[in-house]
Backbone as a ProteinNet text record, in pm:
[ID]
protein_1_A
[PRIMARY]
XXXXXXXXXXXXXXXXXXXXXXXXXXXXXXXXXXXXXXXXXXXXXXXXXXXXXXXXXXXXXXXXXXXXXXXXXXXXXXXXXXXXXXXXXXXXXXXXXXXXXXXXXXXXXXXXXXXXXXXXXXXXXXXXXXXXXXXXXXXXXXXXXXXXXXXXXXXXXXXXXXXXXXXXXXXXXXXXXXXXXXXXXXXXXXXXXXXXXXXXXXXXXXXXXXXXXXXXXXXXXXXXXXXXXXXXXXXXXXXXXXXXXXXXXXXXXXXXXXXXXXXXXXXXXXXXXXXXXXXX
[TERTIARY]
26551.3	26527.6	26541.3	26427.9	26422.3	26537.6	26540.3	26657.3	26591	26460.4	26437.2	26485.7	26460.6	26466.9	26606.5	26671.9	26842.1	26855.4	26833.3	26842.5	26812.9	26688.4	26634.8	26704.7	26786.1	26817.2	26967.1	27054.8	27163.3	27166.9	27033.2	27005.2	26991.4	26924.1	26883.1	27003.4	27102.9	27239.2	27316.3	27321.7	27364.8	27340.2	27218	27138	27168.9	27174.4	27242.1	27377.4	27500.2	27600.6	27614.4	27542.3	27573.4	27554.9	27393.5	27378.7	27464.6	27551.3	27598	27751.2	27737.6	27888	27905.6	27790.5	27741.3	27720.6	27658.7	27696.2	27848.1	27911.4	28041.5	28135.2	28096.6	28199.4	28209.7	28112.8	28195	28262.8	28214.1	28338.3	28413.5	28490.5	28563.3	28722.5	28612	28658.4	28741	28667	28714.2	28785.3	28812	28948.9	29042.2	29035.5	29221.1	29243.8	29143.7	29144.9	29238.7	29216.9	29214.3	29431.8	29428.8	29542.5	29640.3	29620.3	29701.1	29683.9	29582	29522.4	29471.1	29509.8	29511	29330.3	29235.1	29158.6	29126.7	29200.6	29201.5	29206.7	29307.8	29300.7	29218.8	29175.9	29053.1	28922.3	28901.5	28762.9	28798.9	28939.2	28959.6	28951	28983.9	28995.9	28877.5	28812.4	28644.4	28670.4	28727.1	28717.8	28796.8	28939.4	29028.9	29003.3	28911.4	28855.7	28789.3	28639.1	28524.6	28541	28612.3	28569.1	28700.5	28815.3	28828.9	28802.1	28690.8	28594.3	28498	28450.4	28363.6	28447.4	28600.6	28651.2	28660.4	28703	28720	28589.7	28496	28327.4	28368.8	28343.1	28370.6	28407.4	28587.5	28705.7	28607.4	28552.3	28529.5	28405.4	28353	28249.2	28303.8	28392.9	28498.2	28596	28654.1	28755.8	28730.1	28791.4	28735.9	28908.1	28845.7	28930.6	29029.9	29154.1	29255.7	29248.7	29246	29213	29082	28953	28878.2	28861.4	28970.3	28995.5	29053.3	29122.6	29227.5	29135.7	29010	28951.5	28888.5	28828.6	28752.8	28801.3	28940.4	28985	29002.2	29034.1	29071.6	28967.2	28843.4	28710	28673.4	28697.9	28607.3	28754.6	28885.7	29010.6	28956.2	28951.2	28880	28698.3	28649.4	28512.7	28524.7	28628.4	28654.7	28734.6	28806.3	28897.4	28811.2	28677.2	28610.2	28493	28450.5	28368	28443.4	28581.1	28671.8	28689.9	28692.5	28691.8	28569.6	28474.5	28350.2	28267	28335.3	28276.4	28373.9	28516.9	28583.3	28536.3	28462.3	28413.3	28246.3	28228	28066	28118	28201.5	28246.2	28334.3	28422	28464.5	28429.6	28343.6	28289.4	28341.9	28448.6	28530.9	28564.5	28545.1	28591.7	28440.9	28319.5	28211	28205	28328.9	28313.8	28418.1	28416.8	28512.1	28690.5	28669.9	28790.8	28894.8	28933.6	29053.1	29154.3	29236.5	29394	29357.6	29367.4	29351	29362.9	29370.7	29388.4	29254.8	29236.8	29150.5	29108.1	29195.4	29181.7	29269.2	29188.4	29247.5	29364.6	29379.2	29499	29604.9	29753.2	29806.9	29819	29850.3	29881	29740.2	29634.5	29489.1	29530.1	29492.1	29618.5	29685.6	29771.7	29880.5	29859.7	29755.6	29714.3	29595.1	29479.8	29405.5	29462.1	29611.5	29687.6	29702.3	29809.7	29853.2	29748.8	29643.5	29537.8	29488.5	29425.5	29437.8	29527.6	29622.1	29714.9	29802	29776.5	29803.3	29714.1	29561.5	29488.2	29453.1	29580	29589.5	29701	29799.9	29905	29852.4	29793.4	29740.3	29621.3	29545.6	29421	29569.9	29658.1	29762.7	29799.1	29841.8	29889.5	29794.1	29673	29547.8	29478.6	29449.8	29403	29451.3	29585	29678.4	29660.6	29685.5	29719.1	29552.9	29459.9	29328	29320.4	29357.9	29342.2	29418.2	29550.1	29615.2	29538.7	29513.8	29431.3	29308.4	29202.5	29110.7	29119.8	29277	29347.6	29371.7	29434.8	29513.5	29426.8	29323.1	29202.3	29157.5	29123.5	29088.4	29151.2	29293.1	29353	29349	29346.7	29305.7	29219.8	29062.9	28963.4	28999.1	29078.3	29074.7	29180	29306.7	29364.4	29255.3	29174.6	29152.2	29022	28956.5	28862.5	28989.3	29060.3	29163.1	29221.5	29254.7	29269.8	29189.7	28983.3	28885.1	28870.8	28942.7	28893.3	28995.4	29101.3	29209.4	29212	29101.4	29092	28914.1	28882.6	28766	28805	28934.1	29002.8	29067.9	29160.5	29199.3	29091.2	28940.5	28934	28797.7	28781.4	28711.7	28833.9	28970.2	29080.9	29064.4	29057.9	29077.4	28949.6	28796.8	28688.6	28701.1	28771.4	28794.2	28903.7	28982.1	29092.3	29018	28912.3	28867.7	28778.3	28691.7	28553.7	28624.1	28800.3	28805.3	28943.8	28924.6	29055.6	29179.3	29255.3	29375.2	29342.5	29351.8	29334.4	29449	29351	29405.7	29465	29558.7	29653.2	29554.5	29503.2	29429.3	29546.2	29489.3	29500.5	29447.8	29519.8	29466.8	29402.1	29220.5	29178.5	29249.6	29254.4	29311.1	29254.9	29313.4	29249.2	29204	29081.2	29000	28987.9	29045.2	29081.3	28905.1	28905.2	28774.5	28724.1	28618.9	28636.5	28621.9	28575.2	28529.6	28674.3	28769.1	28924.7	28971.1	29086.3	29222.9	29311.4	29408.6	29475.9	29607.6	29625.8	29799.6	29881.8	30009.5	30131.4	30189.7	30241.4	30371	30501	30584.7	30699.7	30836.8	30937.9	31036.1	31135.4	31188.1	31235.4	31319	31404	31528.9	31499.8	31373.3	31335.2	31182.7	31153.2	31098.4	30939.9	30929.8	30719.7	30666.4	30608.5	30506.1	30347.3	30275	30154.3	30076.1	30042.6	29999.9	29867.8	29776.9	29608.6	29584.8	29498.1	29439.3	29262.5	29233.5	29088.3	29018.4	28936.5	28842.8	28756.5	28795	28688.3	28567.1	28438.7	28319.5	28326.7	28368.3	28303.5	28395.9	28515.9	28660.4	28634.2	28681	28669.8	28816.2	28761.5	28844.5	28978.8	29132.9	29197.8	29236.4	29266.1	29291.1	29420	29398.1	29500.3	29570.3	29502	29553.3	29458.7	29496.2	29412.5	29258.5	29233.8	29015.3	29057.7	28975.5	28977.9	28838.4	28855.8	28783.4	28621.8	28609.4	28462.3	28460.7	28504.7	28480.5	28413.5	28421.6	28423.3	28225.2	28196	28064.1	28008.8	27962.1	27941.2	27894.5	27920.4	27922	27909.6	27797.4	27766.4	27874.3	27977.2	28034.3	27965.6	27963.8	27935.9	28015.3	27939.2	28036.1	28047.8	28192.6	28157.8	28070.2	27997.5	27881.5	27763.5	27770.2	27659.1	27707.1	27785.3	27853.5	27840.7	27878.6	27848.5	27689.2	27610.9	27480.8	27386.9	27446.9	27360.8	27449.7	27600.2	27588.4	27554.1	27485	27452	27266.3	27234.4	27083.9	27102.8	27195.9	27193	27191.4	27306.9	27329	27267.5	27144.7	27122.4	27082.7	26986.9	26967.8	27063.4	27164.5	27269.4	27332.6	27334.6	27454.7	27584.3	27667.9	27806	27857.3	27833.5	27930.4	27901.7	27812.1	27789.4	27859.4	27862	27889.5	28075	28085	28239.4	28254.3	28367.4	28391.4	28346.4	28341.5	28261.9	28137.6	28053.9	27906.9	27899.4	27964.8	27955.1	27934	28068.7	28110.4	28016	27931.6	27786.7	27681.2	27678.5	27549.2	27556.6	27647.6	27638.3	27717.5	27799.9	27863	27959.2	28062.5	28149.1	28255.7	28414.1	28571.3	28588.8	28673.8	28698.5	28789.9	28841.2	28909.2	28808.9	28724.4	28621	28496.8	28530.4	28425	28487.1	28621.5	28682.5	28702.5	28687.8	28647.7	28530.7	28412	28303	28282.2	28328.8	28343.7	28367.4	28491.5	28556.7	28452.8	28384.1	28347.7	28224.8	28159.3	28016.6	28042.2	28176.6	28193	28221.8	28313.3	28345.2	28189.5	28095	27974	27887.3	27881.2	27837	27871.7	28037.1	28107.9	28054.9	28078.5	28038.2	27899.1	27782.2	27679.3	27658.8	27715.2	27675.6	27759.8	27890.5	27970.3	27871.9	27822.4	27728.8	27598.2	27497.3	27392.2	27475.4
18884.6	19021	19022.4	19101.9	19077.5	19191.8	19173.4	19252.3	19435	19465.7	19568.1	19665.4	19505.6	19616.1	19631.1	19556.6	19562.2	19686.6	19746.1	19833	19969.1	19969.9	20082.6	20101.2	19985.8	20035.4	20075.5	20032.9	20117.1	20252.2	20273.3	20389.1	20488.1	20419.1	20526.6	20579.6	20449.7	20456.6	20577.3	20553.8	20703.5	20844.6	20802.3	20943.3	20979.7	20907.1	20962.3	21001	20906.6	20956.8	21118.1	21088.5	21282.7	21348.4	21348.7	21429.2	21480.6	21356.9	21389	21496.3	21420.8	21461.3	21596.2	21697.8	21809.6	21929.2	21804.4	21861	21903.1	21827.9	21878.1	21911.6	21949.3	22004.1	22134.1	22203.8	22353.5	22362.4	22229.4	22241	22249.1	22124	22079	22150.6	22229.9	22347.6	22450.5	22501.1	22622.6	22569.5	22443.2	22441	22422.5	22337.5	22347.7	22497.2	22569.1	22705.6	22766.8	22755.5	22816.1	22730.8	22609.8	22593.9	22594.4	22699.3	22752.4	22636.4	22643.9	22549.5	22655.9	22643.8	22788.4	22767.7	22784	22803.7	22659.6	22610.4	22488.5	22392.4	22403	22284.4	22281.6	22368.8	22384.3	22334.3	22354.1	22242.9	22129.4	22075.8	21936.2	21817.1	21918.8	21859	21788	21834.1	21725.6	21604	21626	21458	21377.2	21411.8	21375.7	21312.9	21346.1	21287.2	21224.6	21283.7	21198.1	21097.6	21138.7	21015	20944	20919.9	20798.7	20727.1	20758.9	20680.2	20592.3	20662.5	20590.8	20482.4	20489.4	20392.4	20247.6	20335.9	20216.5	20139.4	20200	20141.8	20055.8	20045	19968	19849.2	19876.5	19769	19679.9	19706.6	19637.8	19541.6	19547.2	19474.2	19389.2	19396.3	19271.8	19221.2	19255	19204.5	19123	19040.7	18928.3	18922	18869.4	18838.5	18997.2	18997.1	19081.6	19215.5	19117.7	19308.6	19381.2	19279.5	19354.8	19427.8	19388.3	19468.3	19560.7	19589.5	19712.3	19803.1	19798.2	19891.1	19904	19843.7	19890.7	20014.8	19942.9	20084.6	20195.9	20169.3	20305.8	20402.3	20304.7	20359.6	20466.1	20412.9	20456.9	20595.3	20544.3	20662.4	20790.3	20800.2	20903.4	20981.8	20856.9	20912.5	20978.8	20929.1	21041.9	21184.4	21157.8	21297.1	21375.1	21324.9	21410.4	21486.3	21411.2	21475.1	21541.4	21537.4	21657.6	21769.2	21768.7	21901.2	21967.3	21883.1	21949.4	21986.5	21930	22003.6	22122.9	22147.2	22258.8	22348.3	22342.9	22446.8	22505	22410	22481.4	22499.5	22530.8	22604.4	22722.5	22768.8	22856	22922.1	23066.2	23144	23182.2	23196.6	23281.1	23212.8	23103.3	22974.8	22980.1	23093.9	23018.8	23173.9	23288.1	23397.8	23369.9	23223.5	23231.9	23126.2	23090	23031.3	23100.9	23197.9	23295.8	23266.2	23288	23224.3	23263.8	23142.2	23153.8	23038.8	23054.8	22918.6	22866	22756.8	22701.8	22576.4	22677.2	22626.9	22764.5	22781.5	22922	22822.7	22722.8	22677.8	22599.6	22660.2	22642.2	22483.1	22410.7	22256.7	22192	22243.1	22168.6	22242.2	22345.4	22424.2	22371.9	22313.5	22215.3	22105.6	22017.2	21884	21894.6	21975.8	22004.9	22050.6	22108.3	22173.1	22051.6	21972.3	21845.2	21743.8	21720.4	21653.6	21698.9	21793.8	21864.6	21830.1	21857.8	21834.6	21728.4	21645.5	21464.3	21410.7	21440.2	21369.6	21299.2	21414.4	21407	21290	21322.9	21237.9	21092.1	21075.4	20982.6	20867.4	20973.9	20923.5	20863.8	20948.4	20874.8	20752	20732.9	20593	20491.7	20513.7	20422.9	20384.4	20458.3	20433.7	20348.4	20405.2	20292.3	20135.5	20110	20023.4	19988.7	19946.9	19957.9	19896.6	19935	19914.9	19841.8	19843.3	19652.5	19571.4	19546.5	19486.6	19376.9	19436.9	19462.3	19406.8	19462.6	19393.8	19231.3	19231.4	19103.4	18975.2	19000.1	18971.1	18894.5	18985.2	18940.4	18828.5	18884.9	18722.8	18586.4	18610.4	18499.6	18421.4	18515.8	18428.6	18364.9	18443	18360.8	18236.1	18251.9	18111.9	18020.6	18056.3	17903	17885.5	17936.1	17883.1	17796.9	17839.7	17742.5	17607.8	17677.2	17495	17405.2	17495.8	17408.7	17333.9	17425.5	17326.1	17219.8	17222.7	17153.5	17006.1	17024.7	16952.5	16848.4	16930.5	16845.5	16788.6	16818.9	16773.8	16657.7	16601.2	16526.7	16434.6	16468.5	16367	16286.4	16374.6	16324.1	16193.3	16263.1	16174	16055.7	16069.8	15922.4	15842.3	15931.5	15819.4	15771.8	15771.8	15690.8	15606.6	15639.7	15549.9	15415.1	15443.2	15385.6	15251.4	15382.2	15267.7	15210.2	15213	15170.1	15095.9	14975.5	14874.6	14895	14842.1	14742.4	14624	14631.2	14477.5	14394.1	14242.5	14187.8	14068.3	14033.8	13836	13799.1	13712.7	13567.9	13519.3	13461.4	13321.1	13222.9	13097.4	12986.4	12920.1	12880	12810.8	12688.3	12640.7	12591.3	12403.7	12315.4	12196.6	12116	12125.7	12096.7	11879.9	11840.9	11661.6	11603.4	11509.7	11423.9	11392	11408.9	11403.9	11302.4	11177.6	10970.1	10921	10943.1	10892.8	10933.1	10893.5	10984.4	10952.3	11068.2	11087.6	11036.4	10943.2	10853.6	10958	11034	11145.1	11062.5	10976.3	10892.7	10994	10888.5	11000.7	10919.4	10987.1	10950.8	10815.2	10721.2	10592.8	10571.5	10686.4	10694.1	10730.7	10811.9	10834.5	10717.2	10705.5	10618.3	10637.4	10544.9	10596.7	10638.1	10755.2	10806.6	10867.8	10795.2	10850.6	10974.8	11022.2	11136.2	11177.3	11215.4	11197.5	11306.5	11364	11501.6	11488.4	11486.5	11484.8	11603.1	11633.5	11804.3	11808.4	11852.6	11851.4	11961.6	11953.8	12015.1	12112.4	12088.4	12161.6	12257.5	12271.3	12391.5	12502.2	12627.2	12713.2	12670.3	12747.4	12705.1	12850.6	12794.6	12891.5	12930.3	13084.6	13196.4	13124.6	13145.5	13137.2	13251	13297.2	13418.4	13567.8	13609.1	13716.1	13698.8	13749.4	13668.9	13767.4	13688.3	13755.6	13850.9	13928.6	13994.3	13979.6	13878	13815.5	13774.5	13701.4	13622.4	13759.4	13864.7	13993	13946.7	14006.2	14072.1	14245.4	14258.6	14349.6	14478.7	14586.7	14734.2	14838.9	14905.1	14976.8	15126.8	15167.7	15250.2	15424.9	15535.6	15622.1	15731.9	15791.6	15886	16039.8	16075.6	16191.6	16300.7	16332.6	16408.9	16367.6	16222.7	16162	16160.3	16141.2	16186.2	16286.7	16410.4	16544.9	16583.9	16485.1	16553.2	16516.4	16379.9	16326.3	16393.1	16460.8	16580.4	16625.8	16723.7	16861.2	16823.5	16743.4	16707.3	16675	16565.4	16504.1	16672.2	16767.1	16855.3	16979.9	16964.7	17119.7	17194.7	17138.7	17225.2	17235.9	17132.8	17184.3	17230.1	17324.2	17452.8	17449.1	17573	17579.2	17517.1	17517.6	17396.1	17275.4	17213	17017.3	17010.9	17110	17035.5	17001.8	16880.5	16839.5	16696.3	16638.8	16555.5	16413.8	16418.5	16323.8	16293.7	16394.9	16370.5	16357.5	16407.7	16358.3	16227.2	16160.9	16044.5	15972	15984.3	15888.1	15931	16044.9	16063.7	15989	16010.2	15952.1	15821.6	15758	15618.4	15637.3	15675.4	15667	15738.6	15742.5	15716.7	15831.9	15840.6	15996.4	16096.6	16048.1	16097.9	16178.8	16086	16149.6	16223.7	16222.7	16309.8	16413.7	16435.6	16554.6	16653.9	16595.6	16663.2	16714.2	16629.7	16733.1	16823.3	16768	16888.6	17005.6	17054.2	17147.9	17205.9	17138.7	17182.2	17201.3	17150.9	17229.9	17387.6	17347.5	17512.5	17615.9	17620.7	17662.7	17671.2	17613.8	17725.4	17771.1	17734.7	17784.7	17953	17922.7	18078.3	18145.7	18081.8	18162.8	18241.5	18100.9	18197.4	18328	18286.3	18366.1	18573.2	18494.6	18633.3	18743.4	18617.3	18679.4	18754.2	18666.5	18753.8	18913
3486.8	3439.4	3287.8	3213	3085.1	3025.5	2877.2	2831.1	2863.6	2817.6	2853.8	2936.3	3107.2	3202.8	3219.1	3195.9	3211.1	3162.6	2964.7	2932	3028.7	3061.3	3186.3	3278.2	3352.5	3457.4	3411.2	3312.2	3275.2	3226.5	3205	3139.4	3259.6	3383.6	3485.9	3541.6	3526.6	3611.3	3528.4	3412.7	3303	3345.9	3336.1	3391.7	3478.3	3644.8	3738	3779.8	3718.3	3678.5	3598.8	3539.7	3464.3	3543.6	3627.7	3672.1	3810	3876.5	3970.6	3933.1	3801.7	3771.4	3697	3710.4	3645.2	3770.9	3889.4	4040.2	4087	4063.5	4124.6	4042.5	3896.5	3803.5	3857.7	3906.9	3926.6	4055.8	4168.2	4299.7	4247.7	4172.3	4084.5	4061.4	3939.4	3896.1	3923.3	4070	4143.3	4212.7	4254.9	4345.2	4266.4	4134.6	4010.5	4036.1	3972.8	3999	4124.4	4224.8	4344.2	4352.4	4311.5	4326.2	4238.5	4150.8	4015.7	3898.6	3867.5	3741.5	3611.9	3485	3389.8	3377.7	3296.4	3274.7	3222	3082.8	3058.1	3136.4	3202.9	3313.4	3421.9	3432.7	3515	3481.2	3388.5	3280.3	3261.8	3254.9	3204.3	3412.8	3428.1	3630.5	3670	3666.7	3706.1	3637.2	3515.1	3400.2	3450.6	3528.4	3601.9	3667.9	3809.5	3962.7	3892.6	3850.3	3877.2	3772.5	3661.8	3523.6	3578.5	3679.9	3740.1	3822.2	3885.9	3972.3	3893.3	3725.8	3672.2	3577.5	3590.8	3503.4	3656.1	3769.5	3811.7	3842.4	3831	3852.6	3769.4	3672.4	3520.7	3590.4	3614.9	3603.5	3721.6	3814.8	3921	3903.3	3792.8	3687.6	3659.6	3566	3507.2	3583.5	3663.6	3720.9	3874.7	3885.7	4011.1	4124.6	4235	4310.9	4381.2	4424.5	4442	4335.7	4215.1	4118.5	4140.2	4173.1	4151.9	4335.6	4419.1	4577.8	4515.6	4450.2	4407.2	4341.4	4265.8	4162.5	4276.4	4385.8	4453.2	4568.4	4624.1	4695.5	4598.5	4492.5	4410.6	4388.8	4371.5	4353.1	4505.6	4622	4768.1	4747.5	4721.2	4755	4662.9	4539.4	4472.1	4522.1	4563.4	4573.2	4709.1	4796	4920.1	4879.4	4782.7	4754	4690.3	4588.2	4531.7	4646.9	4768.2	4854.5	4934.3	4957.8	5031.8	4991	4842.5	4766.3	4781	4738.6	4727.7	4904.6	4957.5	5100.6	5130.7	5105.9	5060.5	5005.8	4899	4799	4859.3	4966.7	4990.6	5138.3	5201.5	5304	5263.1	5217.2	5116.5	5045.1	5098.1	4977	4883.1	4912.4	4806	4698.1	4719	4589.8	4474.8	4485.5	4441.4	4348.7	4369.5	4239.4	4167.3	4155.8	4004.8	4029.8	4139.6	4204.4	4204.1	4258.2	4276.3	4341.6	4327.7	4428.5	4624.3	4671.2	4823.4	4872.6	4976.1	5079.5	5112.7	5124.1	5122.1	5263.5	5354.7	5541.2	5600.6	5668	5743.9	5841.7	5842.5	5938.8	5814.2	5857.3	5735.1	5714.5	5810	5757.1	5717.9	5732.9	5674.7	5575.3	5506.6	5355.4	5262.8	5306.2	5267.6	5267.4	5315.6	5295	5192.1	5208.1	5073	4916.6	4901.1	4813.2	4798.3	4843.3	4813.3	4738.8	4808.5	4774.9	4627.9	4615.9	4496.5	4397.5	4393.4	4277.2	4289	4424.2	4351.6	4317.8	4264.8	4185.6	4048.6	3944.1	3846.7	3822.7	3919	3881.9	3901.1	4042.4	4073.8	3953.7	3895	3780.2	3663.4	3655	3523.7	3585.4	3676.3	3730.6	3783.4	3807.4	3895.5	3768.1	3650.1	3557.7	3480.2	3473.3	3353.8	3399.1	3520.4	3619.4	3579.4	3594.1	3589.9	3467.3	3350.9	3235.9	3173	3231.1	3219	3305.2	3416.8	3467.8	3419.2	3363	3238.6	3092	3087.2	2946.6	2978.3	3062.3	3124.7	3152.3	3253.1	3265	3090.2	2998.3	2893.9	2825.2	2851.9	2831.7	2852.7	3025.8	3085.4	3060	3000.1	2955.7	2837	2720.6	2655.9	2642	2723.6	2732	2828.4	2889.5	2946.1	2866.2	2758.2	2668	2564.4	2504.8	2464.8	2501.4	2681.9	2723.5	2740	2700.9	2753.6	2575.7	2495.7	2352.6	2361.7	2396.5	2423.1	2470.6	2590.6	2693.1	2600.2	2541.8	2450.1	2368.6	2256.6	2174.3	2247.1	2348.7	2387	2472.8	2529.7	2548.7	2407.3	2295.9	2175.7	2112.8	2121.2	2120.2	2200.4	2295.2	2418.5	2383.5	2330.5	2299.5	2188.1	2098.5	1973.1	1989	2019.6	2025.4	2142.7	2230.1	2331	2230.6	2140.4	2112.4	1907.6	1898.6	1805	1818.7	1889.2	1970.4	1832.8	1879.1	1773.1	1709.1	1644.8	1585.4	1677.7	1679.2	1813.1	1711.7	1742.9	1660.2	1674.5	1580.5	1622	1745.4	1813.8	1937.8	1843.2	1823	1848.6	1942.9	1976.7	2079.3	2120.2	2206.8	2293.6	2276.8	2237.5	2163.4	2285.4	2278.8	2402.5	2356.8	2507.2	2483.1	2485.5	2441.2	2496	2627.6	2680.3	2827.1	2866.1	2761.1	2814.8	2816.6	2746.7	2787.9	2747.7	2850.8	2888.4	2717	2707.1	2615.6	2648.8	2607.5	2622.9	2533.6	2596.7	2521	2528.1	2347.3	2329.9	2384.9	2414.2	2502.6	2399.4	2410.5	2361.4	2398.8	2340.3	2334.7	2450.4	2418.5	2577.8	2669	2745.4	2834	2857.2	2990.1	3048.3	3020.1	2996.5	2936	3046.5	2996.2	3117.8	3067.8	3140.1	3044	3131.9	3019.3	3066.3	3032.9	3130.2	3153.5	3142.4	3055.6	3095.7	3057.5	3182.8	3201.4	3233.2	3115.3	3187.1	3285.3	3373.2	3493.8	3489.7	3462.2	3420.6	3542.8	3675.6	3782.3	3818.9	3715.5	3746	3662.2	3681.2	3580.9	3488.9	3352.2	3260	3285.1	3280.1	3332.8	3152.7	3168.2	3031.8	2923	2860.4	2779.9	2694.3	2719.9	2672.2	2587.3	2575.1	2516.7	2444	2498.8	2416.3	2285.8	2195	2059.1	2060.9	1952.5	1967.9	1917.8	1834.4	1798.2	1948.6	2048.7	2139.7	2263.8	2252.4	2351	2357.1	2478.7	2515.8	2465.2	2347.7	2319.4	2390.2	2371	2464.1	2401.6	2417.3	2311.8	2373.9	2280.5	2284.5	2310.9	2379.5	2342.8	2280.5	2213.3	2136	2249.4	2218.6	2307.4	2259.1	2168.9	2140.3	2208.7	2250.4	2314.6	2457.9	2522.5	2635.9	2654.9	2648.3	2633.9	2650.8	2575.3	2610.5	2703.8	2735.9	2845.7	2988.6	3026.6	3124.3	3089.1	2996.1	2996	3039.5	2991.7	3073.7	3201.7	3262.2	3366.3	3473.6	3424.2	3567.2	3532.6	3416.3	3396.1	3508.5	3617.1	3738.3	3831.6	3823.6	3973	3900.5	4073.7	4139.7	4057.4	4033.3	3979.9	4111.2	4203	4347.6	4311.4	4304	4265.9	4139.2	4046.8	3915.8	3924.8	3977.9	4026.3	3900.3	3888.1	3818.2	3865.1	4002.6	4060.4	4107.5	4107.4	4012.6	3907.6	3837.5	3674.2	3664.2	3668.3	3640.1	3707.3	3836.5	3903.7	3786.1	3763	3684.1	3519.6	3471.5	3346	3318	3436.9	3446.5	3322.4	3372	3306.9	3346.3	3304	3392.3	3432	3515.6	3608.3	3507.3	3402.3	3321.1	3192.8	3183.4	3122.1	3163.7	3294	3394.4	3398.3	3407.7	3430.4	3285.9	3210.1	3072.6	3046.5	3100.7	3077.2	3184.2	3277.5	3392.3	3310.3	3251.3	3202.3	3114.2	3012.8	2881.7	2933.7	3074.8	3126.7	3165.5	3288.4	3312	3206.4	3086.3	3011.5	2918.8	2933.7	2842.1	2923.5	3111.1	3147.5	3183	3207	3157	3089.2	2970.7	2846.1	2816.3	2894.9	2876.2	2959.1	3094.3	3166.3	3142.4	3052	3000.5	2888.2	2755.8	2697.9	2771.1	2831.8	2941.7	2990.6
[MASK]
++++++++++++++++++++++++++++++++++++++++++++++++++++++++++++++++++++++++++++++++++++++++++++++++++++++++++++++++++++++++++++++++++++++++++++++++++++++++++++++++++++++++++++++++++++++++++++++++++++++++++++++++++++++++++++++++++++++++++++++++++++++++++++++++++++++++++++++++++++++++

C-alpha cells in the first residue's frame, strides 16, 4: 500500500471517529446531566468515555503481547459502557429536553447500577488511561534498550572479527634439523656410559609428527572477511526469508561461517528489520 493510500485511509478513519463521536455527545451529555453533573461537567463527559476508547485504540497499535490484551479489554469495557448509556438515553424521553434530574430505570436496582456506571467512568478513564500511558511509555523503552544491546552485540562481534583476522605474533620455532636419509647418524655418547649408537632414519612413507606450533609464513592462506562484508552477504543471502527462518542457524549454512558469528547477524538482521518495519 502506497503512502497515499495509507494517508486516505487514516483520514477516513478520522472522519469517522468524529462523526461517531458527535453522535453520542448529546447521549453523553444528558446522562452526566441526569446524574448531577453541573453544566461544565456535562460537556467535558463525552471526552471522558469516548476519548478513552480512542486512547486505548492508539495504545493497542503500539503495544504487543499481555499489554496490548489489557488496552484491548479496556477498549471493548468502555465501548460497552458508552452503548449502555446511549441506549439509556434513546429509551428515556425525558433525558432528550435537556437532561433533567431522574431515574433512569423505572426499577430501582437497574437505577443504581446505571448511576453507578455513570459516575465510575470518570474515575475509571483517570486510572485506565494513566495505566495505558505508562504502558506506551515503558514499551518505548524497551525498544530502545534492545536497539542498544543490538549495537552492542555488533560492536563485540566487529571486535571478535579483528582480533580473529589479525593473529599474535607467533615466536619463531626453530625447524626441526631434518638427518640425511642415505646414512644413519652415529650420536657420540659419553666416555662412562656404554656406546650406543643411535640411528635415525626418515621414513618417506610416515607422516611427519608436529613439533610444535607452525609459524606463521608456514600457514595456508584464508582470505579473512570483514564484518562489513559479513554483514552484507546475510543481508543478500536472507533478503526473501520469513522473520521465522531468519535463525542463527541458517545464517551460519548460508554464509559459512561460526555460530557465534551467526548469532550476531542474526541480531543486527532483526534489529533493521524492526526498524524498518517501525519507520513504514
Amino acid at each position: 500500500m502506497n503512502r497515499f493510500a495509507k494517508v486516505l485511509l487514516v483520514a477516513a478513519l478520522v472522519a469517522v471517529v468524529g462523526m461517531a463521536f458527535r453522535v453520542s455527545w448529546n447521549a453523553l451529555r444528558d446522562v452526566a446531566t441526569t446524574v448531577g453533573a453541573d453544566p461544565t461537567a456535562a460537556l467535558l463527559y463525552p471526552i471522558v468515555v469516548d476519548g478513552l476508547m480512542a486512547l486505548a485504540l492508539v495504545a493497542t497499535l503500539v503495544l504487543t503481547g499481555d499489554d496490548r490484551r489489557f488496552a484491548l479489554r479496556v477498549l471493548a469495557g468502555y465501548t460497552l459502557a458508552s452503548l449502555a448509556l446511549n441506549y439509556v438515553h434513546g429509551l428515556v424521553p425525558g433525558l432528550h429536553d435537556g437532561g433533567q434530574r431522574m431515574q433512569l430505570a423505572q426499577w430501582a436496582p437497574a437505577n443504581w447500577a446505571l448511576v453507578l456506571l455513570a459516575t465510575s467512568l470518570p474515575v475509571g478513564s483517570i486510572f485506565f488511561g494513566s495505566d495505558l500511558v505508562a504502558k506506551v511509555l515503558h514499551h518505548r523503552s524497551d525498544t530502545s534498550t534492545d536497539d542498544q544491546k543490538s549495537t552492542q552485540v555488533d560492536i563485540n562481534r566487529s571486535t571478535s572479527d579483528l582480533e580473529e583476522s589479525t593473529p599474535e605474533p607467533v615466536a619463531a620455532v626453530p625447524d626441526p634439523i631434518e638427518l640425511p636419509v642415505s646414512a644413519p647418524v652415529e650420536v657420540p655418547v659419553p666416555v662412562e656410559s656404554a656406546p650406543v649408537l643411535s640411528t635415525v632414519a626418515a621414513e618417506s612413507g610416515l607422516p611427519r609428527r608436529a613439533t610444535g606450533r607452525v609459524p606463521t609464513a608456514a600457514r595456508t592462506p584464508r582470505p579473512v572477511r570483514t564484518p562489513a562484508q559479513l554483514l552484507a552477504e546475510a543481508r543478500s543471502a536472507t533478503a526473501d526469508w520469513p522473520d521465522g527462518k531468519l535463525t542463527a542457524e541458517g545464517i551460519r549454512k548460508a554464509v559459512h561461517t561460526s555460530a557465534d558469528k551467526a548469532r550476531g547477524l542474526r541480531d543486527t538482521l532483526r534489529a533493521e528489520r524492526a526498524a524498518t518495519a517501525e519507520a513504514a
